[in-house]
N, C-alpha and C positions, 0 to 999 in steps of 0.2 A: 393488765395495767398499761395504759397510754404512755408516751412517751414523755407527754404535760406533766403526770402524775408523777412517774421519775425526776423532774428537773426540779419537781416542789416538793419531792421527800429527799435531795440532796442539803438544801439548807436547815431544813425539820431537824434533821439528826444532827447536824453541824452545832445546829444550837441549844438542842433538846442535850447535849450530854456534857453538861455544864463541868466537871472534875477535868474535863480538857483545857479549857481557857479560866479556869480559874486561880489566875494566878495576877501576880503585878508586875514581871520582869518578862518582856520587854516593853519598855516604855516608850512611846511614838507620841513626840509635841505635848511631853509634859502628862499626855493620858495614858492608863496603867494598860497592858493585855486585854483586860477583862472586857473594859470597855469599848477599845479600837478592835479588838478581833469580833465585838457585833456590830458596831456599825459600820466593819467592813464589808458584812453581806446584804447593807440595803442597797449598795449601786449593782452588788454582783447580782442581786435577784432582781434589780428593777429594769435590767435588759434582756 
């Protein structure tokens, strides 16, 4: 396995194991956990 393959099965599992960030505390600008801890990984994946 490449080194490519590594850095695109870090986010996979990050968000594939949904009972981690399924929650609503903490809250960032009014949006709950659930939804700012994924759209936290499209800048982190999109560099």
């Amino acid at each position: 396995m490449g080194l490519w393959s590594l850095l695109l099965l870090v986010p996979f599992v990050a968000l594939l194991w949904v009972p981690f960030y399924n929650s609503t505390d903490p809250v960032l600008f009014g949006f709950p956990f659930f939804y700012w801890y994924q759209f936290l990984w499209v800048p982190i994946t999109s560099f």
